[in-house]
C-alpha positions as a Python dict, from the first residue, in 0.01 Angstrom:
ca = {
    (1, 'X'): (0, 0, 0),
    (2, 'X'): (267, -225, -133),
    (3, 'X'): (342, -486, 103),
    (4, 'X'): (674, -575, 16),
    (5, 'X'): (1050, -472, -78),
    (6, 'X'): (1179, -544, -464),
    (7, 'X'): (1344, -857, -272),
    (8, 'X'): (1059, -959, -141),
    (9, 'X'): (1103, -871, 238),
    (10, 'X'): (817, -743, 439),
    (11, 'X'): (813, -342, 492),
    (12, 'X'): (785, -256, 833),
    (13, 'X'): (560, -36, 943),
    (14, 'X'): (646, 234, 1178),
    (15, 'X'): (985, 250, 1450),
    (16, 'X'): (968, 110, 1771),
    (17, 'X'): (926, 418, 1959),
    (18, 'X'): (634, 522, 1744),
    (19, 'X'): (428, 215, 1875),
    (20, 'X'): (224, 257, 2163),
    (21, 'X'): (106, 639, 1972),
    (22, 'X'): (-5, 404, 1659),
    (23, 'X'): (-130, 136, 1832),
    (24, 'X'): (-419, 325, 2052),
    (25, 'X'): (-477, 495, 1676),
    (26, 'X'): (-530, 181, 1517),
    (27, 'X'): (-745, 66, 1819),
    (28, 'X'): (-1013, 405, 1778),
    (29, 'X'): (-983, 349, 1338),
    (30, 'X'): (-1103, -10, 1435),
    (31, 'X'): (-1363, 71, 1693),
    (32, 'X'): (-1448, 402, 1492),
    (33, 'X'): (-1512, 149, 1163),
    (34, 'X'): (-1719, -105, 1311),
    (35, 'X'): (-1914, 168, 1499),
    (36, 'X'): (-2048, 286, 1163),
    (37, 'X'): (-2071, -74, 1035),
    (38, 'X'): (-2302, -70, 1360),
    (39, 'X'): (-2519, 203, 1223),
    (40, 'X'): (-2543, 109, 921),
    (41, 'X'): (-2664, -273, 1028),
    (42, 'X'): (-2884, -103, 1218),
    (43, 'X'): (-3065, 72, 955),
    (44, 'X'): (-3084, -261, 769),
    (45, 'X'): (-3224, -442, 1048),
    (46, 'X'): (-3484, -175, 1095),
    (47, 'X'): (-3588, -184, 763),
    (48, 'X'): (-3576, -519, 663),
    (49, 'X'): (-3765, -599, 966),
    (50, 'X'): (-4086, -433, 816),
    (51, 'X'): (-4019, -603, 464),
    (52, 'X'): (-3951, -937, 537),
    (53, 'X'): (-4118, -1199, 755),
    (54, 'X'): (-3940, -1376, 1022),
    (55, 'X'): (-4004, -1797, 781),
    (56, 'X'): (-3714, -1512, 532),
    (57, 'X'): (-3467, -1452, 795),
    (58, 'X'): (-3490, -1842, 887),
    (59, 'X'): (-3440, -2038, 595),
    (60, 'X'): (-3158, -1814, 528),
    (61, 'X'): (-2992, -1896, 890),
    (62, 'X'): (-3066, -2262, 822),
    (63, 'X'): (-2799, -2257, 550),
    (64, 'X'): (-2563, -1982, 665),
    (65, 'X'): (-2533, -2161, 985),
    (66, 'X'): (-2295, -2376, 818),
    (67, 'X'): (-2198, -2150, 560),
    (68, 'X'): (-2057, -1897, 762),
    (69, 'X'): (-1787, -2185, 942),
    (70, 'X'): (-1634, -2252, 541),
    (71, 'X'): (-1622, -1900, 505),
    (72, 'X'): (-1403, -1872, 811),
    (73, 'X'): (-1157, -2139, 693),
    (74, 'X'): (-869, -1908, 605),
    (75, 'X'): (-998, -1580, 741),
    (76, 'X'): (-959, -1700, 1100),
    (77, 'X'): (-606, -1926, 1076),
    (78, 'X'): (-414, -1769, 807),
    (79, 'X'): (-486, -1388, 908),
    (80, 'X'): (-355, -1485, 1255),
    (81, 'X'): (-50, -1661, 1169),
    (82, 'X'): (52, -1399, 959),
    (83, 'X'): (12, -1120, 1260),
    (84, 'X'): (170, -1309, 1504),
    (85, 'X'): (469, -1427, 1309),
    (86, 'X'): (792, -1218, 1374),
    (87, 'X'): (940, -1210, 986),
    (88, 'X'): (722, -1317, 686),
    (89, 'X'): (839, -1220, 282),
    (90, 'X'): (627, -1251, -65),
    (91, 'X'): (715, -1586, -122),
    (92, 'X'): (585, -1711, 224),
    (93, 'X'): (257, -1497, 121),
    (94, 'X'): (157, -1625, -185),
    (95, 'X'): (237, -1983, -94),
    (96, 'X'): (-44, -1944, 162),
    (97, 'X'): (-269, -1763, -68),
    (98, 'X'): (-276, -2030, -303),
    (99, 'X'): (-323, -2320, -17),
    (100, 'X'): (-636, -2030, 95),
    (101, 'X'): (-795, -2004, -240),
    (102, 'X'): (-757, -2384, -318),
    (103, 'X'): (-926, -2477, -13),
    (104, 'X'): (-1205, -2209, -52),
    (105, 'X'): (-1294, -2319, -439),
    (106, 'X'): (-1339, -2710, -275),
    (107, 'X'): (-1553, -2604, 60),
    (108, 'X'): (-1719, -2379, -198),
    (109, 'X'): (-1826, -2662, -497),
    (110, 'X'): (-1878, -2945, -223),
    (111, 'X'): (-2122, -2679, -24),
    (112, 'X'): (-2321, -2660, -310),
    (113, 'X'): (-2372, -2999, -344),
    (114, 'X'): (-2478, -3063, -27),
    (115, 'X'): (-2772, -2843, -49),
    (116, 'X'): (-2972, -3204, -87),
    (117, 'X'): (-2893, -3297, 229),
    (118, 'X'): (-2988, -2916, 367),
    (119, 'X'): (-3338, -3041, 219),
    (120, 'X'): (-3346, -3351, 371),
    (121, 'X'): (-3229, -3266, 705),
    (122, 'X'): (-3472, -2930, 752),
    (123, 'X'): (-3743, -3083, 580),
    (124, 'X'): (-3752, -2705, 369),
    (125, 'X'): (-3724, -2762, -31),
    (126, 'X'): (-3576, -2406, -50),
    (127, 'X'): (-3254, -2438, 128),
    (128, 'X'): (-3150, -2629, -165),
    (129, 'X'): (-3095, -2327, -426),
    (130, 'X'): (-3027, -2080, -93),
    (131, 'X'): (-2780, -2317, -46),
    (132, 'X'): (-2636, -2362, -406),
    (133, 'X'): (-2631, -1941, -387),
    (134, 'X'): (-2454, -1874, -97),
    (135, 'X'): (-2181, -2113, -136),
    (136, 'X'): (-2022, -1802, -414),
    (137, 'X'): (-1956, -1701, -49),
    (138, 'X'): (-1687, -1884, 50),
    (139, 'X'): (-1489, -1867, -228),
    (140, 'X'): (-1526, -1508, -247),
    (141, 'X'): (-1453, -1458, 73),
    (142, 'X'): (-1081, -1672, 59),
    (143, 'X'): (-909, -1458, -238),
    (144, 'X'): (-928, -1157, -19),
    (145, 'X'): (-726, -1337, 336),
    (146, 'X'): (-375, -1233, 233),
    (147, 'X'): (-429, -913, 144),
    (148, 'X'): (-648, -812, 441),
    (149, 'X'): (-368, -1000, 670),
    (150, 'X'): (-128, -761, 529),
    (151, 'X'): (-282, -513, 545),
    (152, 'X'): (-335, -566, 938),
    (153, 'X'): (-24, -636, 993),
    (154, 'X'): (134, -311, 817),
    (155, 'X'): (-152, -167, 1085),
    (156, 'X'): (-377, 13, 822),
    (157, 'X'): (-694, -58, 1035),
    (158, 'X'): (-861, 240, 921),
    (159, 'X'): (-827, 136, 569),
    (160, 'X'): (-960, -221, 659),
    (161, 'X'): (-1221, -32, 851),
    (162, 'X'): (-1325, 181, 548),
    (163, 'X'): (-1346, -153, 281),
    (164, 'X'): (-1557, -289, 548),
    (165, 'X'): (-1821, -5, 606),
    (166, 'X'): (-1849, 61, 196),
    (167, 'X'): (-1892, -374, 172),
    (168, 'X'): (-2186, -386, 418),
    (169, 'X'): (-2339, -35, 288),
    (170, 'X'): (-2342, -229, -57),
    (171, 'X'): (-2463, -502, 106),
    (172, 'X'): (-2755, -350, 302),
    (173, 'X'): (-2874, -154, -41),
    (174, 'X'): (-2895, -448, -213),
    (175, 'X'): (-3061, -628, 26),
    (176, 'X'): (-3330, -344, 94),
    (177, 'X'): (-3371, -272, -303),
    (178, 'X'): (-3443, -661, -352),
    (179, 'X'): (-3679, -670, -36),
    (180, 'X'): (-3889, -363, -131),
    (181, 'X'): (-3949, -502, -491),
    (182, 'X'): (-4026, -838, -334),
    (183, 'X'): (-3756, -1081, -352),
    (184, 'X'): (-3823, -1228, 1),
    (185, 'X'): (-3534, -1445, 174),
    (186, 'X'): (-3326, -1422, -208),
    (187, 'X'): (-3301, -1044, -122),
    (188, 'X'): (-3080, -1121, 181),
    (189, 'X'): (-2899, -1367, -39),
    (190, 'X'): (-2817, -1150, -264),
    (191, 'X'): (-2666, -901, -5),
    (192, 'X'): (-2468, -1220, 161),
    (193, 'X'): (-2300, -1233, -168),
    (194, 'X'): (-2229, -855, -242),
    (195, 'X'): (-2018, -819, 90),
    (196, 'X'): (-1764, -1074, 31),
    (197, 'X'): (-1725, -928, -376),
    (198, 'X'): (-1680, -583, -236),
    (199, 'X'): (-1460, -639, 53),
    (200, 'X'): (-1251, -867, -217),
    (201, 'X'): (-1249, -591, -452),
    (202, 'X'): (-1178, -324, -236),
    (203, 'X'): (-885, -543, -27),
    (204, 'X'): (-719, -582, -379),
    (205, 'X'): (-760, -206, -437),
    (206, 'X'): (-553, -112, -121),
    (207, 'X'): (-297, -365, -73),
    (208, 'X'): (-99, -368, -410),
    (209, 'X'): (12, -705, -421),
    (210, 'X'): (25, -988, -664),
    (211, 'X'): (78, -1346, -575),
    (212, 'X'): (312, -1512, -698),
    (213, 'X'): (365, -1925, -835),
    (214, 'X'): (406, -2138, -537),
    (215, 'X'): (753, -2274, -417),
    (216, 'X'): (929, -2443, -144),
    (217, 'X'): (978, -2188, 102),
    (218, 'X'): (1086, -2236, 536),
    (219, 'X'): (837, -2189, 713),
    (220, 'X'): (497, -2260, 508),
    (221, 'X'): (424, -2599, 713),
    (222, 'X'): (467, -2381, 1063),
    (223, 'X'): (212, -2146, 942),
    (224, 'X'): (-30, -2367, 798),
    (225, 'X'): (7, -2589, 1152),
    (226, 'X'): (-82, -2249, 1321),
    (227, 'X'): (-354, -2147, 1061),
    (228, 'X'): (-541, -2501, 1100),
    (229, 'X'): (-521, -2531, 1482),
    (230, 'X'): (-673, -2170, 1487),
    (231, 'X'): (-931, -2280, 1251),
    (232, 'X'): (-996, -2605, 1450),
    (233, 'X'): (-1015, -2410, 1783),
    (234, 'X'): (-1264, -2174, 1581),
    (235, 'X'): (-1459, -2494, 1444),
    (236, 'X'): (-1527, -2670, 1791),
    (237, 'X'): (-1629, -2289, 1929),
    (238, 'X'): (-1832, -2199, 1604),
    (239, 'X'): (-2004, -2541, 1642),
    (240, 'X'): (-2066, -2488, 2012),
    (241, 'X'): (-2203, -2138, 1940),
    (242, 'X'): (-2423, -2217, 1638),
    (243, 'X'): (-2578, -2563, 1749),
    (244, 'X'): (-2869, -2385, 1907),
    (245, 'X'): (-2971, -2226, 1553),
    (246, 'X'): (-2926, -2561, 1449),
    (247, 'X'): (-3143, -2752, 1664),
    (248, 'X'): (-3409, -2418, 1659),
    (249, 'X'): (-3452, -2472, 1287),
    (250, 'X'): (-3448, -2875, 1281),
    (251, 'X'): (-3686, -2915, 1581),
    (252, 'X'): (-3939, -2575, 1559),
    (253, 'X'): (-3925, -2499, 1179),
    (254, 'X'): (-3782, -2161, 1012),
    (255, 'X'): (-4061, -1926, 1174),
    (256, 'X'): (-3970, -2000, 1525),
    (257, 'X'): (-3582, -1965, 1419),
    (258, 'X'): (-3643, -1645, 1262),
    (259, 'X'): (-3765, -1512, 1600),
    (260, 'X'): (-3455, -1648, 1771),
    (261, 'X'): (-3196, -1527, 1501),
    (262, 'X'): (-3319, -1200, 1570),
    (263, 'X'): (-3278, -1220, 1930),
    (264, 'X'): (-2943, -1373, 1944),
    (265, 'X'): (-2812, -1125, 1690),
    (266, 'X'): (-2934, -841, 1949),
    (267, 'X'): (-2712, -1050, 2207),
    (268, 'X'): (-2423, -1068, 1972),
    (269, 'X'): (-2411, -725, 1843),
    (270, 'X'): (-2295, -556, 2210),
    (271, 'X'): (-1967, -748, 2247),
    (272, 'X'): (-1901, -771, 1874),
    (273, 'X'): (-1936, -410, 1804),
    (274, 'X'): (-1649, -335, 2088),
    (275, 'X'): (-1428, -663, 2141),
    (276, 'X'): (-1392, -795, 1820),
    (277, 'X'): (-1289, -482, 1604),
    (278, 'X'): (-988, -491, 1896),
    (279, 'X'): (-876, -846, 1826),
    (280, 'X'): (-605, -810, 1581),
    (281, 'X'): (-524, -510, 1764),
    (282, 'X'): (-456, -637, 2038),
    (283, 'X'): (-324, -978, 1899),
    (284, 'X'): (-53, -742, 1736),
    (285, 'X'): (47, -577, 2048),
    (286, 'X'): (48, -800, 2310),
    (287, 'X'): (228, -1025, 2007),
    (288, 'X'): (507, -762, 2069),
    (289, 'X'): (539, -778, 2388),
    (290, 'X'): (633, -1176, 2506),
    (291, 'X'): (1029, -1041, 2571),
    (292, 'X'): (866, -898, 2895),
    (293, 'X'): (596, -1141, 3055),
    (294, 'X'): (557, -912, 3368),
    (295, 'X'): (489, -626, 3096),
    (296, 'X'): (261, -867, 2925),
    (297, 'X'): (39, -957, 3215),
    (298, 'X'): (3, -548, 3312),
    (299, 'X'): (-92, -468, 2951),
    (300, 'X'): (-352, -693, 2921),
    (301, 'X'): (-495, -672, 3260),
    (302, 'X'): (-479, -302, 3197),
    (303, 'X'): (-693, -310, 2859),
    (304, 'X'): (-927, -613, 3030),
    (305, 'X'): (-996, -367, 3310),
    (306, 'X'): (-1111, -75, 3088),
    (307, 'X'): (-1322, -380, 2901),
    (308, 'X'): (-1488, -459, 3181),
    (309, 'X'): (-1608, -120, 3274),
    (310, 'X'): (-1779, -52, 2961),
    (311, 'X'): (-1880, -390, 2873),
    (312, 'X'): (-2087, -443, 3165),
    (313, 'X'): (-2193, -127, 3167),
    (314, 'X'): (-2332, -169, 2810),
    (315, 'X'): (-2469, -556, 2873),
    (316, 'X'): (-2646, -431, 3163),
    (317, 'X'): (-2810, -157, 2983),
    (318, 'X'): (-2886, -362, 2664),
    (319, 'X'): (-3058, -615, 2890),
    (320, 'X'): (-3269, -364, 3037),
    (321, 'X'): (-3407, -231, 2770),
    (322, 'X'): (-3416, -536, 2536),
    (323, 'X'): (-3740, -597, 2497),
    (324, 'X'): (-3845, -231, 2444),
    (325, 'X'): (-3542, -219, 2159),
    (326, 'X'): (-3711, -519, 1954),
    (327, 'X'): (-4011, -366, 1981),
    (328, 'X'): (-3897, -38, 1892),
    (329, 'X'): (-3671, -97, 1585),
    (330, 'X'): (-3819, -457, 1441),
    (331, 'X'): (-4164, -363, 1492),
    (332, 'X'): (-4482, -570, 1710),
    (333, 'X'): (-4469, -869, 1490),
    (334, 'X'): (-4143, -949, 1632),
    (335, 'X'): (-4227, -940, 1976),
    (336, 'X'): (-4154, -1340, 2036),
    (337, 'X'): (-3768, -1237, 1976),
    (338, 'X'): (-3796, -954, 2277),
    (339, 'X'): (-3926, -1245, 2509),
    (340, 'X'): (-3617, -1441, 2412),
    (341, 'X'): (-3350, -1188, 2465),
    (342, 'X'): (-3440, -1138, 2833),
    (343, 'X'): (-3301, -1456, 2913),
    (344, 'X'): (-2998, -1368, 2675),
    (345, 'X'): (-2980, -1078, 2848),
    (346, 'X'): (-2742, -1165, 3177),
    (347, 'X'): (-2488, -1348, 2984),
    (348, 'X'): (-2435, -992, 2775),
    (349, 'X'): (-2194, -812, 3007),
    (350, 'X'): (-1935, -1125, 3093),
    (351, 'X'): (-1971, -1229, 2690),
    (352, 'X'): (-1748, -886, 2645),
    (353, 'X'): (-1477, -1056, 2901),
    (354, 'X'): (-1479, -1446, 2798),
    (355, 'X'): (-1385, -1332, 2428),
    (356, 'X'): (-1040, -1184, 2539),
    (357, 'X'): (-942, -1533, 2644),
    (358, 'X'): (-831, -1608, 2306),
    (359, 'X'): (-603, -1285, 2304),
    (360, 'X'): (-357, -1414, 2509),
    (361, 'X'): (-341, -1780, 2338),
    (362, 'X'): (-339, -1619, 1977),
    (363, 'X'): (-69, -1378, 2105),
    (364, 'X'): (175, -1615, 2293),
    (365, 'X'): (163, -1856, 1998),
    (366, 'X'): (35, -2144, 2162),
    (367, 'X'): (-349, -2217, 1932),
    (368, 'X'): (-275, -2610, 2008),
    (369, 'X'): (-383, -2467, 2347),
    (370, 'X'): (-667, -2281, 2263),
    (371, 'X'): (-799, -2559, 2029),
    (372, 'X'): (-790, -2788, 2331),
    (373, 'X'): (-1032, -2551, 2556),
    (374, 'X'): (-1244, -2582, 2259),
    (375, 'X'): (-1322, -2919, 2322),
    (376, 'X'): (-1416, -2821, 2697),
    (377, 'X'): (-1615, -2522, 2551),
    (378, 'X'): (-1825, -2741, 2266),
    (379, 'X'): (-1889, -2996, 2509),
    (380, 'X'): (-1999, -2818, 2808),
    (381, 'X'): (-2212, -2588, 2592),
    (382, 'X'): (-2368, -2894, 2393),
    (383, 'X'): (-2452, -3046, 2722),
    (384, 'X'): (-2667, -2733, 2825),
    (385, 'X'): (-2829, -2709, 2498),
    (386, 'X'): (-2934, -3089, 2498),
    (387, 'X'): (-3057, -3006, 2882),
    (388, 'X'): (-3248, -2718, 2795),
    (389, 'X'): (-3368, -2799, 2404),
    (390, 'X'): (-3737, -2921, 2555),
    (391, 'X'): (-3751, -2539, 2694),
    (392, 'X'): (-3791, -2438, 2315),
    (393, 'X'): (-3567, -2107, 2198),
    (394, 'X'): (-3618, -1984, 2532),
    (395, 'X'): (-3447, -2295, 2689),
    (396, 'X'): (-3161, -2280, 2458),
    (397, 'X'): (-3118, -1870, 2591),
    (398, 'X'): (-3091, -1974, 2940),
    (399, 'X'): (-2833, -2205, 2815),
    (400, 'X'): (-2618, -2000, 2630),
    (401, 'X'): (-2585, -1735, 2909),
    (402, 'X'): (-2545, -2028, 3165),
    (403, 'X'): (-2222, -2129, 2955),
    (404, 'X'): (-2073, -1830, 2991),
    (405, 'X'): (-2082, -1754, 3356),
    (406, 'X'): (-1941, -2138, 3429),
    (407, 'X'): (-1636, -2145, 3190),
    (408, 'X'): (-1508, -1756, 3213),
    (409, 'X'): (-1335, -1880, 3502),
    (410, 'X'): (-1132, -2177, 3437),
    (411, 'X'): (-1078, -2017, 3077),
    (412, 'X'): (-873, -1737, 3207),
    (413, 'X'): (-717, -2000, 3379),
    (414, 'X'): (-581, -2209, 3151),
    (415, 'X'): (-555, -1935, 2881),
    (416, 'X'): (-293, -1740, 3142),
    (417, 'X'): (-104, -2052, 3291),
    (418, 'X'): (203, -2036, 3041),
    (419, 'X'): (242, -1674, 3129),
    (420, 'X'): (179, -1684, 3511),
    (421, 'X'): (-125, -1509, 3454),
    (422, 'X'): (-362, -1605, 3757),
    (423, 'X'): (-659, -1620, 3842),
    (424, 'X'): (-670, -1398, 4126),
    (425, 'X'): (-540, -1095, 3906),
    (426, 'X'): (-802, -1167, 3669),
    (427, 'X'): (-1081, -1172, 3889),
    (428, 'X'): (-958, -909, 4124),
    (429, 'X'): (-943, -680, 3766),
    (430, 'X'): (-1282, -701, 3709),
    (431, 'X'): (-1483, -785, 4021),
    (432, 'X'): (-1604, -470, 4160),
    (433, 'X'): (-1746, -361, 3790),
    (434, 'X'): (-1931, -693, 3797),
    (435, 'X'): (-2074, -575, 4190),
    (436, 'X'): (-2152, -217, 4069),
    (437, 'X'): (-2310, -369, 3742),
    (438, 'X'): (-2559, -619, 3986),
    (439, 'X'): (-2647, -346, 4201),
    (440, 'X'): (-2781, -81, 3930),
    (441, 'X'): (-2919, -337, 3773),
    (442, 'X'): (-3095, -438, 4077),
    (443, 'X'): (-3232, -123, 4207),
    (444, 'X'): (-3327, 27, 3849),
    (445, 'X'): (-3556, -305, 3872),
    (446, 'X'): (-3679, -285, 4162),
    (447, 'X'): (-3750, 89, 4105),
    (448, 'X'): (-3973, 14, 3777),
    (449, 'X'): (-4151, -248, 3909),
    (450, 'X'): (-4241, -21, 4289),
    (451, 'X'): (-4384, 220, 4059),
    (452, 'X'): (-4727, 214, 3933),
    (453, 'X'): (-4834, 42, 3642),
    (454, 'X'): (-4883, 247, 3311),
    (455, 'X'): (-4598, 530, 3418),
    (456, 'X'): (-4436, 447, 3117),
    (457, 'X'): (-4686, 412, 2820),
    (458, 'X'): (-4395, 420, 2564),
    (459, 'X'): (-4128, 213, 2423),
    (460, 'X'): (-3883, 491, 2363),
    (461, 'X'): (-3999, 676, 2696),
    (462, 'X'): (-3887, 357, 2893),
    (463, 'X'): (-3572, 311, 2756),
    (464, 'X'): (-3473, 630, 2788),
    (465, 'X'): (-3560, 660, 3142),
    (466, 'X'): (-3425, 326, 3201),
    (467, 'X'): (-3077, 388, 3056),
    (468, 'X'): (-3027, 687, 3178),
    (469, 'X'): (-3075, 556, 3526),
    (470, 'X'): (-2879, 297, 3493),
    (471, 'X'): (-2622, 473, 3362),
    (472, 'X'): (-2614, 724, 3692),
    (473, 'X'): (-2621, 427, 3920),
    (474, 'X'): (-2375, 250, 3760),
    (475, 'X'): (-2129, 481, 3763),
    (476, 'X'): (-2168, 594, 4106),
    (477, 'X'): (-2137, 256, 4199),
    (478, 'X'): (-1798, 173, 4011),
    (479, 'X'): (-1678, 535, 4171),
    (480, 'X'): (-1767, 410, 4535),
    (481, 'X'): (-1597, 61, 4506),
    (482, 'X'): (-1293, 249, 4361),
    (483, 'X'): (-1293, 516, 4624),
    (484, 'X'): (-1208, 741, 4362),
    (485, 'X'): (-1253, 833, 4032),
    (486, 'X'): (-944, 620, 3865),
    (487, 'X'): (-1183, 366, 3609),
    (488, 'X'): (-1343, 721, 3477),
    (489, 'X'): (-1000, 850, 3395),
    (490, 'X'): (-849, 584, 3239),
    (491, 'X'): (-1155, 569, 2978),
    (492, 'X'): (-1110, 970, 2946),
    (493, 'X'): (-744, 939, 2843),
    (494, 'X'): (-760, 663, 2619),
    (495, 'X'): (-1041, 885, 2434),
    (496, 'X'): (-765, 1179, 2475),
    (497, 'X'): (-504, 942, 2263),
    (498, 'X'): (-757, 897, 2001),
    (499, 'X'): (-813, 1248, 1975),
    (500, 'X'): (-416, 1361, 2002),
    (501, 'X'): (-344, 1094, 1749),
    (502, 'X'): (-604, 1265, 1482),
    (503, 'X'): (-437, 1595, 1578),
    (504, 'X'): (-79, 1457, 1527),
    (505, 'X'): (-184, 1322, 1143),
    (506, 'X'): (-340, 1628, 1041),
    (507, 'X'): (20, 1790, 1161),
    (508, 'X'): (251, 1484, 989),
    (509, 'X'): (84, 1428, 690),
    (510, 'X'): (415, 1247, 621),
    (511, 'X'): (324, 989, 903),
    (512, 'X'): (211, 653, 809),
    (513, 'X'): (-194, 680, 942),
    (514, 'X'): (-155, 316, 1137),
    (515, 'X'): (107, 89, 1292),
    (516, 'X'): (181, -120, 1587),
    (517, 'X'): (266, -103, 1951),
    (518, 'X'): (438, -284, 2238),
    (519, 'X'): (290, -75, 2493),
    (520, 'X'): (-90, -1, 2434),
    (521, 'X'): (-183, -51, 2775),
    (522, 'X'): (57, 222, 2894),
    (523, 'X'): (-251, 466, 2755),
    (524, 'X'): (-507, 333, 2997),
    (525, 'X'): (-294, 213, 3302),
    (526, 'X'): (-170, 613, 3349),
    (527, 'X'): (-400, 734, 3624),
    (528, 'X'): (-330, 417, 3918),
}
């Protein structure tokens, strides 16, 4: 793809009326992408698992826990600005990819030296060369920002989708290969770097674009305000969400952090295999919608709705089976991180809803905003992880999912205020899916534990049993609060536009394969 006009302008993507087609396209390419990211993950956590002992998989968390926030610097501001900004050009571009690539190459030298301190502070002499290794990370990671961005923004999410998959399949060989001949923790270094190479590689590969020299150009300082109170928002959150590995590692050593990784990972993986391939999405789209705020506030209520159908559904069902998955795919020796995911396990389902908050702040333009709740966020969260820390890993799981259930409210809140987005239409979105999700949950328990003991002599026998219970329950629960069928049919014809959009391409060759909409609710709000 080349990004840009011989004068430098921005090529659009697709027409207006081609939007809300493209859009629910680019949606299923991104959900499609990360679902075989999923797989693939899985595959490496299965194996990996049985090569590796859990002291590996914590020293490497003790470094990456701060690692992974200088990666972000970049990847999180600048790819945002650039979606949400109505005209951008080459020169704008490559001002910012210089500013990127600068700031990467410093986080990246003065993260190596700081590996001393990594020593000191853990108390672990090896997190001083894991440390000096992984910081090729960040720098690798900032030279591929821009052309991702554009790439997003022209709406070729399947091609973003693809780079990804082949960047964590190169990832997960190496890290296997390494582990089988014995590498230990360096084998999963080794794969941290290969992901960021590839996905650089492969960005430059399919956005044909060259940066040019810096220059004074209108509009740089607006963008870089945007980019850093993104990234600042993103800081406070990231250091909200990531003190608990912290404070794991520093006050129970990398053994007992390796068990909690694991678990919190398994916690992670529900809402960031669905939610997060959607957020530049939906950043785009609901970016193109602020001429209408009354068309706004139905879009996004529409998409939250279908959210909240299948994200509590799948939290619900995670949690249930938890423990049996850990000891299923990681094997018995991990057993200590199935204990510590059922007390993850409530805050799964409203995790999939308190992430969309920042849809609505990235998408109005107003990050000062959502850098603000950040401060409520990282110190509401620290407080429960200071209350909780003499619990052990267990305490700090209690905690996390605690956090959750108190701010979701007043987020929405605050997030929807500039838009006259309240409360009440929030809630009233997503309540009855919360009250079908309790009562499955409830009488699925109730039901294993009224039957007698030893029914179920097997891990895969129980959570198949399990699931598929839940599963009937919850459903017929969502149908009777509904009185009707409606949340069912709006899930059915947004899998209908995927599959109408595939059949469309394979017509139109001609047809650009992703692009943007002003109207992707429109596919699931149909059947009120």
């Amino acid at each position: 793809m080349k990004p840009f006009d011989a004068s430098g302008a921005f090529i659009a993507a697709a027409q207006t009326g081609q939007l809300r087609r493209r859009a629910v396209r680019g949606a299923g390419a991104s959900v499609l992408g990360q679902a075989i990211a999923f797989g693939v993950q899985m595959v490496a956590t299965v194996v990996l698992a049985r090569l590796l002992a859990p002291g590996d998989v914590g020293v490497v968390t003790m470094v990456t826990t701060f690692s992974l926030l200088l990666m972000s610097f970049g990847l999180t501001g600048f790819t945002d600005a650039i979606l949400q900004r109505d005209e951008i050009d080459h020169f704008l571009i490559s001002n910012l990819f210089w500013i990127n690539v600068i700031g990467g190459l410093v986080l990246a030298v003065g993260f190596a030296s700081a590996g001393s301190l990594l020593v000191r502070f853990y108390g672990d002499p090896r997190v001083g060369g894991v440390a000096i290794a992984i910081s090729a990370t960040i720098f690798l990671t900032s030279t591929s920002v821009q052309h991702l961005a554009l790439l997003k923004r022209a709406m070729r999410f399947s091609v973003v989708s693809m780079n990804d998959v082949i960047a964590r399949c190169a990832a997960v060989a190496i890290s296997i290969l390494l582990a089988w001949r014995g590498w230990g923790y360096w084998a999963l270094v080794a794969g941290a770097i290969a992901q960021p190479l590839s996905v650089s590689v492969g960005a430059w590969l399919c956005c044909r674009w060259i940066p040019g020299l810096p220059k004074r150009v209108a509009g740089t300082d607006s963008m870089v305000r945007f980019a850093m109170h993104t990234y600042g928002r993103y800081t406070l959150n990231y250091a909200a969400r990531n003190m608990d590995n912290l404070l794991v590692g520093w006050r129970f050593g990398s053994q007992a952090l390796g068990f909690y990784k694991k678990a919190y990972d398994l916690f992670l993986l529900s809402a960031s295999q669905l939610v997060i391939p959607l957020n530049e999405v939906a950043v785009s789209t609901l970016s193109r919608s602020k001429a209408d705020w009354a068309r706004y506030r139905e879009n996004f209520l529409a998409v939250f709705s279908v959210l909240a159908f299948i994200g509590m559904g799948i939290g619900a069902g995670v949690a249930l089976v938890g423990r049996d998955l850990v000891l299923l795919l990681l094997g018995p020796k991990w057993d200590q991180s199935g204990r510590i995911f059922t007390f993850f396990g409530p805050g799964i389902g409203i995790m999939f809803l308190y992430t969309t908050h920042s849809w609505i702040h990235l998408s109005i333009g107003t990050p000062h905003r959502w850098f603000r709740w950040g401060i409520v966020e990282f110190i509401v969260t620290g407080l429960l992880f200071a209350l909780l820390l003499p619990w052990g890993p267990i305490g700090l799981a209690v905690a996390w999912t605690a956090s959750l259930w108190i701010l979701i409210v007043p987020a929405f809140w605050y997030a929807g205020k500039p838009i006259g987005l309240g409360i009440a239409a929030v809630v009233g979105a997503v309540w009855k899916y919360v009250v079908a999700c309790l009562l499955a949950s409830g009488i699925v328990l109730w039901t294993s534990r009224a039957l007698p003991s030893g029914w179920m002599q097997h891990a895969m026998e129980r959570i198949g049993i399990i699931s598929s219970m839940f599963a009937a329950l919850y459903i017929a629960a969502v149908v009777l609060l509904h009185r009707g069928l409606a949340p069912v049919k709006q899930v059915l014809v947004l899998l209908q536009e995927f599959k109408s959009s595939k059949r469309l391409q394979a017509r139109m060759p001609g047809v650009a394969t992703d692009a943007v909409t002003d109207d992707v609710a429109a596919s699931v709000s149909t059947p009120r």
